[in-house]
N, CA, C and O atoms as CSV, one atom per row, in Angstrom:
chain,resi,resn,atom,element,x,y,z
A,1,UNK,N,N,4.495,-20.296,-144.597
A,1,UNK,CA,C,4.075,-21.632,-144.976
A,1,UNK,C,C,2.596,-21.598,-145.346
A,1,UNK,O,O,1.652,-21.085,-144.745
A,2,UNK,N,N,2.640,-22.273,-146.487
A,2,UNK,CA,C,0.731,-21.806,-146.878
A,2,UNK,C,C,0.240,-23.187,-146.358
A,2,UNK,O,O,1.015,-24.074,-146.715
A,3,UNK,N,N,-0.617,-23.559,-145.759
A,3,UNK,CA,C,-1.661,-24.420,-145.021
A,3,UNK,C,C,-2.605,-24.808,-145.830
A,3,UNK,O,O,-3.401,-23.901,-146.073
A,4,UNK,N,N,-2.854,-25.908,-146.398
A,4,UNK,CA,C,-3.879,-26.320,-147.158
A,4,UNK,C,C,-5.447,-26.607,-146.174
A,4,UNK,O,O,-5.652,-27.129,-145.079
A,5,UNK,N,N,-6.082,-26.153,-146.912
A,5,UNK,CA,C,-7.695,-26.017,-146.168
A,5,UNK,C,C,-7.507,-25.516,-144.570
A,5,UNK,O,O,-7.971,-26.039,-143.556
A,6,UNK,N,N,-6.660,-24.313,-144.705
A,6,UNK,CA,C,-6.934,-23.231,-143.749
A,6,UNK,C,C,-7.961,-22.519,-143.226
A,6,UNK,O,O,-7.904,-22.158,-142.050
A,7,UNK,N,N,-9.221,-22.166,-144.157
A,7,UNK,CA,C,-10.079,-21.139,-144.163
A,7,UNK,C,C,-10.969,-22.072,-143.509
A,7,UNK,O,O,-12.018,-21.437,-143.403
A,8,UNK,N,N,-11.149,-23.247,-142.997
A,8,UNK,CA,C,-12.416,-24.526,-142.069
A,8,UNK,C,C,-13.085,-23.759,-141.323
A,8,UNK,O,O,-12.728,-22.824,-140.607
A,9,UNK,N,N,-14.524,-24.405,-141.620
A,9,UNK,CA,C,-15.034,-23.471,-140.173
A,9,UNK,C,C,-16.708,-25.011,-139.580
A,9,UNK,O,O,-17.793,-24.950,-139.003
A,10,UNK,N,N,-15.842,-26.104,-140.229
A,10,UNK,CA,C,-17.001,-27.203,-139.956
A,10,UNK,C,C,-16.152,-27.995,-139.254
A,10,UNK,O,O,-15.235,-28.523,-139.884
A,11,UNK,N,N,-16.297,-28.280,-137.586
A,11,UNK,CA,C,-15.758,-28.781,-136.788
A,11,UNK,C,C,-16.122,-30.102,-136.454
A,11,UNK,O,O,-17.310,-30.398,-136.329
A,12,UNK,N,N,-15.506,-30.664,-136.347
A,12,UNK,CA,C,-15.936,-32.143,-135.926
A,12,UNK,C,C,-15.041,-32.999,-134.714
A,12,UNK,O,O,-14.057,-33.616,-135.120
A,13,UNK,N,N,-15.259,-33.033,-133.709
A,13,UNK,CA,C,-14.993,-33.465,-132.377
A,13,UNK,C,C,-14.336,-35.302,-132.022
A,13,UNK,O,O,-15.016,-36.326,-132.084
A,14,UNK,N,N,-13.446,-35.236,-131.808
A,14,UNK,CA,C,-13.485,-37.285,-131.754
A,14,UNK,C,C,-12.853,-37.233,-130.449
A,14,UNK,O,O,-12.020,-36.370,-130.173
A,15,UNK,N,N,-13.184,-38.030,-129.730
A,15,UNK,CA,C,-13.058,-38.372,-128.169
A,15,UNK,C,C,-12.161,-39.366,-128.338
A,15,UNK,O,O,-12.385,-40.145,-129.264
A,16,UNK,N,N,-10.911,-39.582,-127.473
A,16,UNK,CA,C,-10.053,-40.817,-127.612
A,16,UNK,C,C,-10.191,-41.143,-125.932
A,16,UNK,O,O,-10.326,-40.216,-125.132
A,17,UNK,N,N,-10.137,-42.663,-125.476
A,17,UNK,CA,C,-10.175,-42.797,-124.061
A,17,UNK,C,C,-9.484,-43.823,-124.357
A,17,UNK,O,O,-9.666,-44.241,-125.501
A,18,UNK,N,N,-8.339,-44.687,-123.366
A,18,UNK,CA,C,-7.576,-45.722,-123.301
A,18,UNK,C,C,-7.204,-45.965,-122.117
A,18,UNK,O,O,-7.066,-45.207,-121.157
A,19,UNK,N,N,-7.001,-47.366,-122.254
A,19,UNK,CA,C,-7.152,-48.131,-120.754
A,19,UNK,C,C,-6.382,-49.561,-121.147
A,19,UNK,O,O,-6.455,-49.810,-122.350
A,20,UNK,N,N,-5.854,-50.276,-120.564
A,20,UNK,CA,C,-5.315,-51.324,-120.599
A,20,UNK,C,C,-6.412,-52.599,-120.578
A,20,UNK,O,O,-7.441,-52.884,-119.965
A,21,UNK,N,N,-5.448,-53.272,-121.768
A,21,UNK,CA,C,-6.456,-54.829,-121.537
A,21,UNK,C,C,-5.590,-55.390,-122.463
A,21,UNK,O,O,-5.314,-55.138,-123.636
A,22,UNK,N,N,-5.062,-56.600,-121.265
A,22,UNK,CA,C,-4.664,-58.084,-121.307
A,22,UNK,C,C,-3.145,-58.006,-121.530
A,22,UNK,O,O,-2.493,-58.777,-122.234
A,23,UNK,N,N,-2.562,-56.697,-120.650
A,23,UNK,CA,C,-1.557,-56.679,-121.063
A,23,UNK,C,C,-0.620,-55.439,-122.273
A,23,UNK,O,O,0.572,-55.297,-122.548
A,24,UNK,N,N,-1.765,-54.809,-122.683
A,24,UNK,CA,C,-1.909,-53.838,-123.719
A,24,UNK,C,C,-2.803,-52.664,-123.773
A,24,UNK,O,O,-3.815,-52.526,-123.085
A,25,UNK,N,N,-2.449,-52.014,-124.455
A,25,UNK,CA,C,-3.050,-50.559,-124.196
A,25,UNK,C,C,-4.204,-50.535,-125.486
A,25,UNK,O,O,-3.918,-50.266,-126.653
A,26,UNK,N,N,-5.751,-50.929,-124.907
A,26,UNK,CA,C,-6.721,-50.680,-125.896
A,26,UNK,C,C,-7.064,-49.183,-125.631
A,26,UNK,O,O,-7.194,-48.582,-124.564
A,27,UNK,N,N,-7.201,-48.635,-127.307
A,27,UNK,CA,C,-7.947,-47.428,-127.598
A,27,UNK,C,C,-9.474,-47.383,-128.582
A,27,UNK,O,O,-9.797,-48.103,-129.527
A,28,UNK,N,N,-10.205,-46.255,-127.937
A,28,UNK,CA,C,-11.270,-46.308,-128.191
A,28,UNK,C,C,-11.501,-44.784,-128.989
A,28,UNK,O,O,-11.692,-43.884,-128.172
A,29,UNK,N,N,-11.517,-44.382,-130.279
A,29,UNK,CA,C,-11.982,-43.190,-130.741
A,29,UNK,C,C,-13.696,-43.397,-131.433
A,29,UNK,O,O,-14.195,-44.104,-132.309
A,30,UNK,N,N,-14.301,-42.114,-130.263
A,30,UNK,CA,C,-15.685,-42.091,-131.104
A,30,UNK,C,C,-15.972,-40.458,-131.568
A,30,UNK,O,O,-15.134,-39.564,-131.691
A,31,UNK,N,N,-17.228,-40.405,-131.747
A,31,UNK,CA,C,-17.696,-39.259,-132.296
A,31,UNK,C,C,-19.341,-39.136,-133.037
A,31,UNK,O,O,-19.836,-39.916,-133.851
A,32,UNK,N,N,-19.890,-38.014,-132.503
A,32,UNK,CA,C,-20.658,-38.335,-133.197
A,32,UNK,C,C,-21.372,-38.132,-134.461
A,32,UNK,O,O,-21.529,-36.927,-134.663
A,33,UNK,N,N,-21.717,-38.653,-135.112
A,33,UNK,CA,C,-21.855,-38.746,-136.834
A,33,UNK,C,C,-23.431,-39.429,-137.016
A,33,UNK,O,O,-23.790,-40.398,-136.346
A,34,UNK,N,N,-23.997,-38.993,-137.677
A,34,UNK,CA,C,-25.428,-39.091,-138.629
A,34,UNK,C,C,-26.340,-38.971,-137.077
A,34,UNK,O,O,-27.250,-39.800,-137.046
A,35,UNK,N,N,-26.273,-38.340,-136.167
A,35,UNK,CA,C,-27.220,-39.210,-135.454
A,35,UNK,C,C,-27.067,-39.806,-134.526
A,35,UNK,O,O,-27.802,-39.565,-133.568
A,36,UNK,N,N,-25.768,-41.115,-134.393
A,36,UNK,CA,C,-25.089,-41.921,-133.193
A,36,UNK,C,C,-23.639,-41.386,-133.237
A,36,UNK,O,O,-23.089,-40.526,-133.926
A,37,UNK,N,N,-23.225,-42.202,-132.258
A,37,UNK,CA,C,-21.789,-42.249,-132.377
A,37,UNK,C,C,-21.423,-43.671,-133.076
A,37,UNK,O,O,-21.998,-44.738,-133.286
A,38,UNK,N,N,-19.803,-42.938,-133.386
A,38,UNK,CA,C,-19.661,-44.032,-134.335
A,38,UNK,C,C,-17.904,-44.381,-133.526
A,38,UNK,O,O,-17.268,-43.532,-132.901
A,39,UNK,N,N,-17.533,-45.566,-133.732
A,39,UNK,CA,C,-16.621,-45.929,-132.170
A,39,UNK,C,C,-15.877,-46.401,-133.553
A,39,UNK,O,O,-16.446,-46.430,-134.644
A,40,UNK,N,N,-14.337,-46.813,-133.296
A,40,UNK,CA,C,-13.012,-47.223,-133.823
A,40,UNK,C,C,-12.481,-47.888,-132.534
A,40,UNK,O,O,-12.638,-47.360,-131.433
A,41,UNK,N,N,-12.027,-48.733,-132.661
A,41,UNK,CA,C,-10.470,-49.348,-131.482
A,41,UNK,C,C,-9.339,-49.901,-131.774
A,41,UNK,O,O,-9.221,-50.544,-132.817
A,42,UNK,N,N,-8.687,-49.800,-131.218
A,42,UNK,CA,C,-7.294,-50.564,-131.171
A,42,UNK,C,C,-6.780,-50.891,-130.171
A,42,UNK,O,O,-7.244,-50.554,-129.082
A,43,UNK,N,N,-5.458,-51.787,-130.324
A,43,UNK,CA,C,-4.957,-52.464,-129.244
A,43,UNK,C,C,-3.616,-52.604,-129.815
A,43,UNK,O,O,-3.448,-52.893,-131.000
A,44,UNK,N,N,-2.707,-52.411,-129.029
A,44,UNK,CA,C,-1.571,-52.360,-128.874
A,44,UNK,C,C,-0.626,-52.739,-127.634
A,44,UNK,O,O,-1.034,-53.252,-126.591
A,45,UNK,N,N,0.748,-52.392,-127.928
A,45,UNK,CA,C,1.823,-52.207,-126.986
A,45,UNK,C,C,2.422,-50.684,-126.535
A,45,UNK,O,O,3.332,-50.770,-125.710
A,46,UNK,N,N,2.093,-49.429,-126.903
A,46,UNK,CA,C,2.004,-48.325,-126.929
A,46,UNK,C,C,0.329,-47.670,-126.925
A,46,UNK,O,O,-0.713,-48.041,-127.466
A,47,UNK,N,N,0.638,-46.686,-126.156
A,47,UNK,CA,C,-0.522,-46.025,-126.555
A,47,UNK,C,C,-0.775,-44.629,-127.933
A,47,UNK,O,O,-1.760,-43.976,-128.278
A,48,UNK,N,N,0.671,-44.670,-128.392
A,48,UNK,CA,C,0.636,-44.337,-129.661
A,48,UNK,C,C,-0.219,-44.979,-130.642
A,48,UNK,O,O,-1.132,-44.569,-131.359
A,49,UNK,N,N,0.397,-46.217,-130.450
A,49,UNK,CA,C,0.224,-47.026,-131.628
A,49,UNK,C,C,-1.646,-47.624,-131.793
A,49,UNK,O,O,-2.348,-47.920,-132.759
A,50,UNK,N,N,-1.851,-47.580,-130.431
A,50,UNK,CA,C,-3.164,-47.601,-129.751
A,50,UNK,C,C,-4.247,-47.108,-130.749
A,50,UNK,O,O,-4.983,-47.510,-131.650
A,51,UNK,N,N,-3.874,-45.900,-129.988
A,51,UNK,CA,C,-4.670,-44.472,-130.770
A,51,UNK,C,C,-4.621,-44.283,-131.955
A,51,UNK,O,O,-5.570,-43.694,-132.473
A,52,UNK,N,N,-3.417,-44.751,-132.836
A,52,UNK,CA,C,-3.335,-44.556,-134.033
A,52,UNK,C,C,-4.554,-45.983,-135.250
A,52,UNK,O,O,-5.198,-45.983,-136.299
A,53,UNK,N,N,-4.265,-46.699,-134.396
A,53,UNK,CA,C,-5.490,-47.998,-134.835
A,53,UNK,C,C,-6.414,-47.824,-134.933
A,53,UNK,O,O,-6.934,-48.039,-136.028
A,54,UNK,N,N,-7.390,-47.196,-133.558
A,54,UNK,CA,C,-8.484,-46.763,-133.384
A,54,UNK,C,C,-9.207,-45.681,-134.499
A,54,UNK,O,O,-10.289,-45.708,-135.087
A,55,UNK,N,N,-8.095,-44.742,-134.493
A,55,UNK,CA,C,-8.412,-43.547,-135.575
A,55,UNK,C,C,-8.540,-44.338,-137.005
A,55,UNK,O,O,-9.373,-44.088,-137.877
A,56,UNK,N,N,-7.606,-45.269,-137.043
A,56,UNK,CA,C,-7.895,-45.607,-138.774
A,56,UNK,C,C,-8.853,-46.680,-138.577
A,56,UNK,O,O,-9.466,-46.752,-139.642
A,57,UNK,N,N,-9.285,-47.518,-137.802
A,57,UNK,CA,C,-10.384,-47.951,-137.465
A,57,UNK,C,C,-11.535,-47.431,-137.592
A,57,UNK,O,O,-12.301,-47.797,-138.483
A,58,UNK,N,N,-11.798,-46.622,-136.840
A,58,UNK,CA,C,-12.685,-44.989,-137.084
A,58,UNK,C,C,-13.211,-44.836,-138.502
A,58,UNK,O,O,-14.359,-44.934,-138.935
A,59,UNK,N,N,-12.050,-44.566,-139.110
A,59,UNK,CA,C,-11.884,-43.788,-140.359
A,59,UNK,C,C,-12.321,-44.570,-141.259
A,59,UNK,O,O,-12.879,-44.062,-142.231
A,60,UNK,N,N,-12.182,-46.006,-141.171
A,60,UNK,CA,C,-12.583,-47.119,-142.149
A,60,UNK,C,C,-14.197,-47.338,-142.343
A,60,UNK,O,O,-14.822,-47.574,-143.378
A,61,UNK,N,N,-14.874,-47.105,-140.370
A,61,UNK,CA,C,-16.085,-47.129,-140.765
A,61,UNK,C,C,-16.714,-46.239,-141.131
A,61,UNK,O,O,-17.867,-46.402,-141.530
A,62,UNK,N,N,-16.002,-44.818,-141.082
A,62,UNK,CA,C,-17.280,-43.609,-141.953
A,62,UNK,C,C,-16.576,-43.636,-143.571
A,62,UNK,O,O,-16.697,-42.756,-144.422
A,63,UNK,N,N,-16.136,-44.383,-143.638
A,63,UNK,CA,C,-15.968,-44.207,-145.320
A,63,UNK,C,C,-16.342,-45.539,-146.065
A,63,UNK,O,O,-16.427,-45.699,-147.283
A,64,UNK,N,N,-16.543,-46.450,-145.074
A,64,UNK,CA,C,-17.417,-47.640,-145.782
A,64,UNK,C,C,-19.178,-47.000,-145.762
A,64,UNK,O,O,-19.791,-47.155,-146.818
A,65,UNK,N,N,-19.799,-46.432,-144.794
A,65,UNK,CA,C,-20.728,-45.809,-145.071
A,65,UNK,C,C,-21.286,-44.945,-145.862
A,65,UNK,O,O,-22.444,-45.022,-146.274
A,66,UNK,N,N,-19.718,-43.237,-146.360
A,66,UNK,CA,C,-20.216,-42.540,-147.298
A,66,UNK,C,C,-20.327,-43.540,-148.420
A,66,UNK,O,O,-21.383,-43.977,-148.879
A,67,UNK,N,N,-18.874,-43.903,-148.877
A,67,UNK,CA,C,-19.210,-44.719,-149.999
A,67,UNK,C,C,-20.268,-45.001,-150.440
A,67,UNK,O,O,-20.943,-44.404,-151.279
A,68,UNK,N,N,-20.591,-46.542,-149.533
A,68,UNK,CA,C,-22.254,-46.913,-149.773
A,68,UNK,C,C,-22.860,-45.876,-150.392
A,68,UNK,O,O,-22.910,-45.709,-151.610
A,69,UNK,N,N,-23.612,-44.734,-149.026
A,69,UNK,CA,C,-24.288,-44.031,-149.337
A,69,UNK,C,C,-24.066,-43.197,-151.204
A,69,UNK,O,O,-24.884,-43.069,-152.115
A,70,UNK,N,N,-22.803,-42.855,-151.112
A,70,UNK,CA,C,-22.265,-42.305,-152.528
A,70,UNK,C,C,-23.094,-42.743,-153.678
A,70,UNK,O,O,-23.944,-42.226,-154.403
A,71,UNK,N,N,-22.346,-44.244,-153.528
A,71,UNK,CA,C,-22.690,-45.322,-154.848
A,71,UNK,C,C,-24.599,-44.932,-154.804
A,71,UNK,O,O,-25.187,-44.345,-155.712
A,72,UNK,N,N,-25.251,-45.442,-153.516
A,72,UNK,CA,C,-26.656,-45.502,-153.882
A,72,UNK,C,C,-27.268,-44.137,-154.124
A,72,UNK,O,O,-28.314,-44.311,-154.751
A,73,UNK,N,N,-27.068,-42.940,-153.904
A,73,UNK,CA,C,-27.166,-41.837,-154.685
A,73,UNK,C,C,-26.969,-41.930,-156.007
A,73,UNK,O,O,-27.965,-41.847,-156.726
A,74,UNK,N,N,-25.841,-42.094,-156.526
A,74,UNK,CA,C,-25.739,-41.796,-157.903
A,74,UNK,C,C,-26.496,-42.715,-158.946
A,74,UNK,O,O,-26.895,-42.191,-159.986
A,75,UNK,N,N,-26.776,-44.478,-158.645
A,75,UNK,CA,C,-27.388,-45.121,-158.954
A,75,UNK,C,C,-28.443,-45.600,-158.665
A,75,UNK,O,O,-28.939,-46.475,-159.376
């Protein structure tokens, strides 16, 4: 099976911690990026589904940032 972007060697670390609130399983993914950490959450009825929020939570705020950053580079 060939593995796309096999050869990685730039690691990047994300911490997931979850705990209940109000009945539901909130998740918290951080990591740290530029400098701080940068946090995602979710909340759910699973802690699948939890974790899976958090991460695209996550994911939403370092790509509203490159972006930015992107756009004001090039212009």
């Amino acid at each position: 099976m060939n593995t796309p972007c096999a050869d990685l060697d730039n690691d990047w670390s994300v911490t997931i911690s979850l705990g209940p609130r109000d009945g539901q399983v909130c998740a918290r993914a951080s990591m740290p990026w530029r400098g701080r950490d940068v946090v995602g959450v979710g909340l759910a009825t699973s802690d699948e589904l939890a974790v899976s929020r958090a991460l695209s939570d996550l994911a939403r705020r370092t790509m509203t940032v490159s972006v930015h950053d992107n756009i004001a580079a090039s212009g």
